[in-house]
C-alpha positions as CSV (number, residue, x, y, z in Angstrom):
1,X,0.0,0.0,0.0
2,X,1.6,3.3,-0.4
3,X,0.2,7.1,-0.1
4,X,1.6,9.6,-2.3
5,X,0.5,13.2,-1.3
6,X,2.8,14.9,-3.5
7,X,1.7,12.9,-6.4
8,X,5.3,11.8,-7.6
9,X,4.8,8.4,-7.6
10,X,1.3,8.6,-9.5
11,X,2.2,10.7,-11.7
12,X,4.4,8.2,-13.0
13,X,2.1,5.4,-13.2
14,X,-0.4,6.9,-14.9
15,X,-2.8,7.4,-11.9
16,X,-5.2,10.3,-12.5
17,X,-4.9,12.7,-10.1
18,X,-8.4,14.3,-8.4
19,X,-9.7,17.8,-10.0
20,X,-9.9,20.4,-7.4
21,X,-13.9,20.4,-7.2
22,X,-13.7,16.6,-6.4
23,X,-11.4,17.5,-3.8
24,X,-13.3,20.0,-1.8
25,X,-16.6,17.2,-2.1
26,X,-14.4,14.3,-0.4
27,X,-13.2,17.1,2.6
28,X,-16.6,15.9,4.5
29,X,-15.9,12.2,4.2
30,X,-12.1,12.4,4.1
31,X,-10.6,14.6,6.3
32,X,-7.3,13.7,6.5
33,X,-6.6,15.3,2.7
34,X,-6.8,18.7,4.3
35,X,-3.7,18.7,5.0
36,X,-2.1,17.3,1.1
37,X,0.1,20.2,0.1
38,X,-1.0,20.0,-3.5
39,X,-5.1,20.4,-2.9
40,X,-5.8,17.2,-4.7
41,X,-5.5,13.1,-4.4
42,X,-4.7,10.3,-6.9
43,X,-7.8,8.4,-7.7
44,X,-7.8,4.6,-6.4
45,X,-5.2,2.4,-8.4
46,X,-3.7,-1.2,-7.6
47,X,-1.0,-2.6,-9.2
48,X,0.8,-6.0,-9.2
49,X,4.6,-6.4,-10.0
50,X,6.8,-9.4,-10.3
51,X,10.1,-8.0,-10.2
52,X,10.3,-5.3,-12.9
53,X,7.1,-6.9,-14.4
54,X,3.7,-5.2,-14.4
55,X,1.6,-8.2,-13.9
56,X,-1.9,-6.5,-13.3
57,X,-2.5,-3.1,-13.5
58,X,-6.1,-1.2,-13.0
59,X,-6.8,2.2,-12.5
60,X,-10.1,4.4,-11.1
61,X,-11.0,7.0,-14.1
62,X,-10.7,10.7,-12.7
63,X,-14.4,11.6,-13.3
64,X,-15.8,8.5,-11.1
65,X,-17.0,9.4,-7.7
66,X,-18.4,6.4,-5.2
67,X,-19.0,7.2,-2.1
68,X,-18.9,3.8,-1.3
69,X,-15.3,3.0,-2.6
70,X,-13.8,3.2,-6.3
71,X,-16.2,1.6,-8.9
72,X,-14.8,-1.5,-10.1
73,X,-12.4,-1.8,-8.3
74,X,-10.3,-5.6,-7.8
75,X,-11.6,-6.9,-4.4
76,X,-8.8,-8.7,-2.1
77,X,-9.1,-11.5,-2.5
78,X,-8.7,-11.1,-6.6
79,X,-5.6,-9.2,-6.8
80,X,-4.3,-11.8,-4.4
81,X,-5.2,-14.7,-6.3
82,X,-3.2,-12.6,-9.2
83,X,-0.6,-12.9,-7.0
84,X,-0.2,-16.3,-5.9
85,X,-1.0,-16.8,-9.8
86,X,2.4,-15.1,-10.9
87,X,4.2,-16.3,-7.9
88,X,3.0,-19.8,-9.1
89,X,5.1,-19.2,-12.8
């Protein structure tokens, strides 16, 4: 799991980054990005590597808004079955 409040790390994965309107609608329900320097999150993403290979990769689109978590998003128990999958190879 990592959090990346100064968006370096998404920015190179290709994780969309929050608009400034979504960001002042998720203050109520998420606090704690009050205090990100740059006014603005990365959007839900999960990736799977195997050394220097992507093995799964799945991003949330920057217009989707669930209050309820990202939509379509890989449940645990599937990106750990991806897992043991390419540990398996």
């Amino acid at each position: 799991m990592l959090s990346d409040p100064m968006l370096v790390s998404g920015a190179g994965l290709g994780v969309p980054i929050a608009t400034r309107k979504t960001y002042y609608s998720a203050w109520p329900l998420h606090p704690e990005i009050r205090n990100y320097p740059r006014r603005s999150f990365l959007q839900p993403a999960t990736f799977v590597w195997k050394g220097e290979e992507l093995v799964f990769a799945w991003r949330q689109g920057e217009t989707v808004m669930n209050l309820l978590g990202a939509r379509g998003r890989p449940d645990g128990r599937a990106v750990l079955d991806i897992v043991e999958r390419s540990l398996a190879e």
